[in-house]
ROTOR-348656 format. One record per residue (C-alpha): z, x, y. Coordinates in steps of 0.25 Angstrom, whole numbers, plus 5000, padded with zeros to 4 digits. Layout:
BEGIN
ZXY;...
//
This chain:
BEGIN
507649734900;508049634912;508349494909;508549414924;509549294925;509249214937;510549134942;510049024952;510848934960;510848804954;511748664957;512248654943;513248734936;513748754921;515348754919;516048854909;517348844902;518348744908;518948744920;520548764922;521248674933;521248754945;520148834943;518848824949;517648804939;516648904941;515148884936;514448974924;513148994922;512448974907;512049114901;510949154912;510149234904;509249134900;509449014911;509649034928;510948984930;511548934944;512648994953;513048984967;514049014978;514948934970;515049034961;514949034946;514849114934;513449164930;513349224916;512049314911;511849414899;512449324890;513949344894;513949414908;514449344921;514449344936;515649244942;515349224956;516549164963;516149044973;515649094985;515149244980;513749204981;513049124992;512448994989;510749014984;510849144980;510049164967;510649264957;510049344945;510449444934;509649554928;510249624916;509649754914;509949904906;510550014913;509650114910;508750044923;509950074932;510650194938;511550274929;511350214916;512050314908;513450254915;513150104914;513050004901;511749954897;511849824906;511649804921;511549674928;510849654939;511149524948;510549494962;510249484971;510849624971;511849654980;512249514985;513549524990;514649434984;515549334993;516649334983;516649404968;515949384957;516449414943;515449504935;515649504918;514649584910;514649594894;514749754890;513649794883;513549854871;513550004876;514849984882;516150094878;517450044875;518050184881;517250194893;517650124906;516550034913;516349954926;515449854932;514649924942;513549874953;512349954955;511949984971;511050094974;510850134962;512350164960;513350104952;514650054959;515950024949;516649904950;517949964947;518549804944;517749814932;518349764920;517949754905;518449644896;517949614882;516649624881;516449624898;516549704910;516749634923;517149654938;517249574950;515749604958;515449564975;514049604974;512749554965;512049674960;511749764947;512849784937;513049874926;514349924918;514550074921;515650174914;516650234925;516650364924;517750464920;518750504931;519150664932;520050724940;519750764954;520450884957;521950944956;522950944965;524151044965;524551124951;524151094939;525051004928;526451074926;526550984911;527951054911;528250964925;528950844923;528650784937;527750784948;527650754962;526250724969;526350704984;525350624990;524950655006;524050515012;523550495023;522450375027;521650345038;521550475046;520350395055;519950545059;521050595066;520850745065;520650825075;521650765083;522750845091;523950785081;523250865071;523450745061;522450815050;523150945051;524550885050;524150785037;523450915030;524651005033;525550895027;524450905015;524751045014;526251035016;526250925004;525451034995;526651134997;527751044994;526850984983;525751034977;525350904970;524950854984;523850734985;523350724998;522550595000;521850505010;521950365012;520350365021;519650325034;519550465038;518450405049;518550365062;519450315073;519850465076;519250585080;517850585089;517450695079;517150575069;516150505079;515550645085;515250675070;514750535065;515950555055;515750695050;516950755056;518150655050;517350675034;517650825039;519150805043;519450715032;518850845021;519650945028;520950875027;520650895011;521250775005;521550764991;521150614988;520450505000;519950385001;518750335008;519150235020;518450135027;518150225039;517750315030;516350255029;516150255045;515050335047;514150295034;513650365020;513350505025;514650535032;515550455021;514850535008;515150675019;516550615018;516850585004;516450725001;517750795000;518050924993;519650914991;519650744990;519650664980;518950554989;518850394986;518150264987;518550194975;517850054979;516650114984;515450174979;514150244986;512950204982;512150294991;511150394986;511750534996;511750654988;513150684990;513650554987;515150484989;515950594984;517250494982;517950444970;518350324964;519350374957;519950504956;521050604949;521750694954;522950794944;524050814953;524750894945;525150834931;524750704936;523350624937;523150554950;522050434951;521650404965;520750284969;520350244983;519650134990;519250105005;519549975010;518549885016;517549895028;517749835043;516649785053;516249795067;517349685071;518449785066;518749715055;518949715039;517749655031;518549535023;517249455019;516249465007;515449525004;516349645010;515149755014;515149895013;515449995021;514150065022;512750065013;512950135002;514450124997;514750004990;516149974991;517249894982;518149794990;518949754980;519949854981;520949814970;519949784959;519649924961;520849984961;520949904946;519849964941;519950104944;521450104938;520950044927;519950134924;520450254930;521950244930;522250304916;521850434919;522950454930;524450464932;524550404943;523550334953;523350324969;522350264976;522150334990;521550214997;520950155008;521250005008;522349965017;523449855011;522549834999;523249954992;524349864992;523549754985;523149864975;524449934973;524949784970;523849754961;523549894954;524849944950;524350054942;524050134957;525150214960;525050254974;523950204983;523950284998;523250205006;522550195020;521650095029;522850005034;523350085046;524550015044;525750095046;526050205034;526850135022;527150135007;527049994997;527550014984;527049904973;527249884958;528649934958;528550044967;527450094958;526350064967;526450154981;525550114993;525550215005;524850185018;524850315027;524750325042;523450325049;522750415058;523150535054;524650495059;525450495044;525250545031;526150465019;526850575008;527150544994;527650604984;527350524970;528250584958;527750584944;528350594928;527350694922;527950624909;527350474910;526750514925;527750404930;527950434947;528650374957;528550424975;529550524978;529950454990;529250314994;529850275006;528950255019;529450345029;529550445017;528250455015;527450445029;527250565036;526950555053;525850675054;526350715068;527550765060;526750845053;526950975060;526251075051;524551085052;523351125043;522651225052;521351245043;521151085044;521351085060;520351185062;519351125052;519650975059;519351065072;518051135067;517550985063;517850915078;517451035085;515951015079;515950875081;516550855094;516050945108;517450965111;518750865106;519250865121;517850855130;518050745139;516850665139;517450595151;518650565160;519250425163;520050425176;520950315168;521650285156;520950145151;521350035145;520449945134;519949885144;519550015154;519050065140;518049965136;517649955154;517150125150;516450075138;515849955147;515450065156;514850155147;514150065140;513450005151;512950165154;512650205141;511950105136;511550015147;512049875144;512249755154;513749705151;514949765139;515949655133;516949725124;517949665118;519049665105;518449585092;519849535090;520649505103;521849515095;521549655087;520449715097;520149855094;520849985100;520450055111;521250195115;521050215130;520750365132;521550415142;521250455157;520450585158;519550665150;519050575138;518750645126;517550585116;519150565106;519550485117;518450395119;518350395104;519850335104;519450245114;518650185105;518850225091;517750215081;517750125068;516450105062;516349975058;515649935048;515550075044;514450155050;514150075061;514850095074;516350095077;516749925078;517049955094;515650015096;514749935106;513349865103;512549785114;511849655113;510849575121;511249435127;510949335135;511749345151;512149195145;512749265131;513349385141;514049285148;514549195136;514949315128;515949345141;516449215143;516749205128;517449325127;518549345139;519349455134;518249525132;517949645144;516449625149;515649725159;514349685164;513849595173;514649465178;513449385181;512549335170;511149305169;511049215158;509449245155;509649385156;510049485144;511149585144;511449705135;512949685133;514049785125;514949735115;515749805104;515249825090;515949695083;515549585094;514249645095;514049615078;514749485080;514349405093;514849265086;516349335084;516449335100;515549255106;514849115104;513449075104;513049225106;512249315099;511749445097;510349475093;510449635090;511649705094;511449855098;512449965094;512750055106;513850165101;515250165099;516050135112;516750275112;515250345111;514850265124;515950285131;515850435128;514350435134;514650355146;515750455150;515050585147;514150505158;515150475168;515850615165;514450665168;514650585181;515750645185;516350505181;517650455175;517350375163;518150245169;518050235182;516950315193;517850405199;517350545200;517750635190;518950755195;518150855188;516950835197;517650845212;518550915218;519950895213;520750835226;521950785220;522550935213;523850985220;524451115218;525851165224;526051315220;527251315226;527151445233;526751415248;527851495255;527951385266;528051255258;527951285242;527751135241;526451155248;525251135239;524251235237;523251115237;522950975234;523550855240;524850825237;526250875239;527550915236;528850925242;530350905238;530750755236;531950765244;532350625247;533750675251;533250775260;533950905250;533751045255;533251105242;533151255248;533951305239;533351225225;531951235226;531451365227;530151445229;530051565223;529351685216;530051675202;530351815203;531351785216;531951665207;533351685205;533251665191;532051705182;531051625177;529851665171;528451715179;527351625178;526151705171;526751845176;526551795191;527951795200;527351645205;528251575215;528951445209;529851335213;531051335207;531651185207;532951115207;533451015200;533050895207;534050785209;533350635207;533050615221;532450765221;531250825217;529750855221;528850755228;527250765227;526650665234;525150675227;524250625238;523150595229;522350445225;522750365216;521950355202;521950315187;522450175183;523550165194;522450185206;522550035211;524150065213;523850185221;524450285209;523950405203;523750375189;523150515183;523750635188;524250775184;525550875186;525451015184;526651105186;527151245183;528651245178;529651315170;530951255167;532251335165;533051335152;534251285159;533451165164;532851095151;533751045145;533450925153;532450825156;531550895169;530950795178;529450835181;528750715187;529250585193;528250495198;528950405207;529850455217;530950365215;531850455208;532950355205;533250355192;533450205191;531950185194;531150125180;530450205172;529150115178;529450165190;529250315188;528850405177;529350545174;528850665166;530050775163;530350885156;531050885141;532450925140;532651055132;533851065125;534651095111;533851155101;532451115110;531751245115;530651165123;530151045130;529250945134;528750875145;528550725147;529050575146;529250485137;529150615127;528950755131;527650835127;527751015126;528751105123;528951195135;530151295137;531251325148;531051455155;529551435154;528351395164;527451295159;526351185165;526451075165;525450975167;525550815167;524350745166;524550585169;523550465167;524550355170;523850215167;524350065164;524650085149;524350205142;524250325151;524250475149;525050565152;524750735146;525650865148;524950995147;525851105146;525051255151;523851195152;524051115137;524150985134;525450955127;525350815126;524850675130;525550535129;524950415132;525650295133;526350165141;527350245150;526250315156;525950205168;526050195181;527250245183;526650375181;525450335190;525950415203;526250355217;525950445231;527250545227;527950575213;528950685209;529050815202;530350845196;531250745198;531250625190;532450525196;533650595186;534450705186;533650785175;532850855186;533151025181;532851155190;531551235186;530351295193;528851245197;527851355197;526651265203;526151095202;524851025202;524750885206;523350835201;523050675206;522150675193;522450695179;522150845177;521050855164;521550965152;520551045156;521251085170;522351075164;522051175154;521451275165;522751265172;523551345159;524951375160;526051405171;525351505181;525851585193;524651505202;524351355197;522951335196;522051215195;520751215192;519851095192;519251055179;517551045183;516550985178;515851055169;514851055156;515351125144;514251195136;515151205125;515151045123;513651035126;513151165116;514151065106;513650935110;512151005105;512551065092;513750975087;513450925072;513550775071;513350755086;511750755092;511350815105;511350725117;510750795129;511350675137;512750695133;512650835137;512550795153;513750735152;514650835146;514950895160;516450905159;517550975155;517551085145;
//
């Protein structure tokens, strides 16, 4: 039977109990079970069933608001067998608390000394724990945020996971447990570094040195990484993050990105012990949230506890929710904020039936807060910070906090040594650059897990490397968000775009792709995706509003920085559809004054518009950036080739416009140094090129003021077009080295003709050869570092690809048709941009060294992969073919059959290009 206790707001307040000096009295109510009784949003205590309490703090509830209290019999609610007889009922159900509130109710007589019980809160017909529960007498009471129905549940019992490495030697007097952790993997597999295959070879390496190996996961497994994660709406990181086959992981708050289905898909996990110790799902899927809120795990002869919590969620501004009431991430998943308090309670009714306890967690520099305030926590390795990877140690160095690195880059290592006697331990080795572990030093790989990573992009994405479009130049921020302007006036027909940072002083990254073929990665990068709040669109998507030409213009005026693209004029009566990014969309009174938005419309993440408007202009014939016509759709005017074997002039081109001949500024005879020859009249051997006895031009070694001179006789293009350089260009060149050449630094390109040595590094730029000597067997080629390992006495080509632009240019080296590297970064500027004439071996010093060129090509373009790929390795005859435009059935037959990915017959006529 139900008894109802109406608490109305009322003016006049009994006191209880007096009042120490500096405390703040605080009202109580007269025992409500006969008489209302008055509370407000100054707080108070509010007594019913004889000797239970609510104690609001001032503030928790809004002024007006009416409270009651129904005591009911658990035999009316879900689960009754698990609960005691009472269950309180107080509404308004659901009301979000300001501030805490103090809930106290009397056990009842069905209550067991030797069980362990909790105050939980009834939502969906599911009971969530309040693990800050706490009995005391005759009372169990915890700190609540949320009105609603309570009833006192019994926890139940803990067993043990699963083993790890051999069972208990009870003869052993010690043992070691290694843990491997690594955090915030933000779906980088898939990617060339190989980072997943490198952290589970590790995994693997750890288990042969120790088999009492714990390999854990500090969460975010989502988003700001591989394009395979958007393609599949999630699916393919959940997949990743299985085959990695953790031991132990914790949910992060990325993890929640792409709602309920995708997040139960992921806690589903056949090797893991996975966590969410502040949250609990209240949703009514079949499979359920297959996590944990407490787990052990026997390591050997000891019992190992785990806990793990995810931190808190982040909105569309980019930033952490600070403010009560803090919401949840998405329906159905109720979550516990206070992340110390339940960290208390699971030791305290866990903790006794372990040896030692970790928590794998997911909350930043709390888990200092915790390791200071919950000393009975051995070992927290944590995650969410991305600050740079560290060790704390607390409580006497007791207490051990681990932050990994991030992305994929760093795994932390440590071993933990135990007394089997009183299972006392103490880490092996503590300090920080002991324990941190850099993955590209990682040189060993998991082959079965890069396959499966292959076979799950592979059915997401139409191909990894299709370029989608081409941009003629490298952008900045600025050029970027002029392409997103672009696009979205095309695809989705508004009048004016005004994007800018939410925070002038913090505004969110943008990674410029680079110039020429754009992957959907690339674009992806461009614009990473963070879905904030979760499931909803990433925090630099774009919506669209309806104003007023008076608002358009004010919303201009009041935010300079700010890039606008419309129209200059405004008509004050008339109305314009404008694009604006995600966070000032929501929050117009952030950035603009006396203007609002009526309903704003969400139009896509930038990197999917983007991604439209340039399979369009690809479609076109159209560089994404700018309206010149695409190379692949005319005929190439700006390819040179010099064979070298014209029995008249060898420095005559077999076609293209440019040309070559000796600089020769001191008027030297070199009759007797260079020489044109079948290799088979050489003096010395050297070897054939693919069998062929090929004619080839055997070269001295040039002083400084010696060399070859090309003068290009092509446009200008790229960033530098307004200085009259060439910006985007490529070198292609047939050349075998001699072993008594390398063992020095070989000029191959110099880009200004001044060749003394004097002139500043702004003034020219250099691309050489790596010296090969002591114990080395191979080089590189490059600057600034060198890239391959080629050998003396060998032909190879080479080809430099160079997009030289005002900050961060590109510059790539394919070696036989391969890419052996790409940098990106400050030095490639304009001093790499050409002027009307440069040099080819010869670089202003005196490293210049004697060898042998088979063939060049001198391309006034940046030569895509494709051609570069079709022109192989060294040849007898060079040959260039021109990369066409073309439609790839493979990519269309995929685009109409891929999981995860629907059918868009308009897509399909723009995938015209490039296998």
């Amino acid at each position: 039977m139900y008894f109802r206790v109406l608490l109305y707001v009322f003016s006049t307040l009994l006191l209880l109990g007096c009042v120490g000096e500096g405390e703040t009295s605080k009202s109580v109510s007269e025992d409500a079970a006969q008489t209302p009784v008055p509370v407000g949003s100054e707080g108070g205590v509010i007594r019913f069933d004889g000797t239970g309490t609510l104690d609001l703090e001032v503030g928790a509830v809004a002024d007006g608001l009416t409270l009651s209290v129904d005591v009911g019999q658990s035999q009316a609610f879900p689960d009754a067998q698990n609960s005691l007889s009472k269950v309180y009922s107080i509404t308004p159900i659901e009301t979000a608390l300001f501030d805490k509130a103090d809930l106290t109710i009397p056990l009842p007589s069905d209550y067991q000394a030797d069980q362990q019980y909790v105050l939980a809160r009834l939502v969906n017909n599911t009971w969530v724990p309040n693990f800050n529960s706490r009995i005391e007498g005759n009372f169990i009471s915890a700190e609540i945020y949320h009105l609603g129905i309570y009833g006192i549940r019994k926890l139940p019992n803990i067993s043990t996971f699963k083993s790890i490495g051999p069972a208990c030697d009870t003869a052993a007097v010690q043992q070691t447990i290694r843990f491997v952790h690594v955090a915030d993997l933000h779906s980088r597999f898939g990617y060339k570094e190989r980072l997943y295959s490198r952290l589970k070879s590790l995994h693997l390496t750890s288990l042969e040195e120790n088999p009492y190996t714990v390999f854990t996961n500090g969460g975010d497994d989502y988003e700001k990484g591989n394009v395979a994660e958007q393609v599949s709406m999630g699916r393919a990181s959940s997949l990743a993050t299985q085959a990695m086959k953790f031991d132990v992981r914790v949910v992060g708050n990325h993890d929640y990105a792409w709602g309920e289905d995708e997040l139960l898909a992921y806690a589903q996990d056949e090797t893991a012990l996975v966590l969410a110790s502040n949250t609990q799902y209240v949703g009514e899927k079949a499979q359920g949230f297959a996590t944990h809120k407490f787990g052990i795990i026997d390591v050997g002869c000891v019992k190992v506890g785990f806990l793990g919590m995810t931190s808190g969620p982040w909105n569309e501004l980019d930033k952490e929710y600070k403010e009560r009431p803090l919401p949840d991430f998405i329906d159905n998943f109720v979550m516990d904020y206070e992340f110390t308090e339940v960290a208390e309670g699971l030791v305290r009714f866990y903790g006794e039936q372990v040896d030692y306890l970790v928590m794998v967690s997911h909350l930043g520099w709390v888990d200092d807060r915790i390791a200071q305030n919950v000393p009975e926590i051995n070992l927290i390795l944590g995650g969410h910070s991305h600050d740079k990877p560290q060790i704390h140690r607390y409580n006497d160095n007791q207490s051990i906090v681990i932050e990994p690195d991030i992305y994929g880059m760093g795994a932390t290592v440590i071993d933990i040594e135990f007394n089997l006697f009183d299972k006392t331990s103490r880490p092996v080795r503590f300090e920080n650059d002991e324990i941190q572990i850099d993955t590209l030093d990682i040189n060993t790989f998991h082959e079965p897990l890069d396959n499966k990573i292959a076979e799950i992009v592979k059915t997401y994405l139409e191909d990894p490397n299709y370029k989608v479009a081409i941009s003629e130049n490298y952008p900045d921020r600025n050029d970027i968000e002029k392409v997103l302007a672009d696009a979205l006036m095309f695809t989705h027909k508004v009048d004016a775009v005004l994007l800018g940072a939410y925070d002038l002083a913090d505004p969110f990254s943008l990674y410029p792709w680079q110039a020429g073929g754009v992957t959907q990665q690339e674009l992806h990068d461009a614009f990473p995706v963070e879905r904030q709040p979760s499931n909803t669109l990433g925090f630099n998507a774009v919506y669209s509003v309806e104003v007023s030409g008076a608002d358009l213009e004010s919303m201009v005026g009041q935010q300079p920085q700010w890039q606008y693209f419309g129209e200059q004029q405004f008509n004050p009566d008339s109305t314009y559809t404008v694009a604006l990014y995600k966070g000032a969309a929501l929050n117009p009174s952030l950035f603009f004054n006396d203007v609002n938005f009526e309903k704003p419309t969400a139009l896509d993440d930038s990197w999917r518009v983007i991604e439209e408007y340039g399979r369009y202009r690809t479609g076109q014939c159209l560089h994404l950036d700018t309206d010149t016509q695409l190379n692949a759709c005319k005929e190439d005017e700006f390819i040179t080739l010099w064979q070298f074997d014209n029995s008249e002039d060898p420095f005559v081109a077999d076609y293209g416009p440019s040309t070559m001949k000796l600089f020769n500024p001191d008027r030297k005879s070199y009759s007797d140094e260079v020489i044109f020859e079948k290799i088979s009249q050489l003096e010395e051997s050297i070897p054939s090129l693919s069998g062929f006895d090929a004619t080839v031009m055997k070269f001295p070694r040039f002083k400084i003021n010696e060399g070859l001179k090309v003068r290009h006789n092509v446009d200008a293009n790229g960033d530098f077009v307004e200085q009259g350089l060439v910006s985007d260009y490529s070198l292609v060149m047939d050349i075998l080295w001699p072993s008594e050449s390398v063992a020095k630094y070989r000029p191959l390109l110099q880009t200004s003709l001044n060749y003394e040595s004097e002139v500043e590094d702004e003034k020219k730029a250099e691309i050489r050869f790596e010296s090969i000597e002591g114990e080395r067997t191979t080089g590189g080629v490059g600057f600034d570092g060198f890239c391959g390992e080629m050998l003396p006495d060998t032909w190879y080509r080479i080809a430099l690809v160079f997009y030289s632009a005002p900050f961060d240019g590109t510059f790539k080296v394919y070696i036989n048709g391969e890419l052996a590297c790409e940098k990106t970064g400050r030095n490639i500027t304009e001093r790499f941009a050409l002027g009307e004439q440069f040099l080819l071996l010869t670089d202003g010093t005196w490293a210049a060294q004697p060898g042998y060129l088979n063939a060049a090509l001198f391309a006034g373009r940046s030569l895509s992969e494709t051609e570069i790929k079709m022109m192989g390795g060294p040849s007898a005859k060079m040959v260039f073919s021109q990369e066409k435009a073309t439609t790839s059935e493979t990519i269309l037959r995929h685009q109409q059959s891929a999981p995860g990915r629907p059918y868009n017959p308009w897509l399909e006529q723009r995938n015209k290009f490039f296998k």
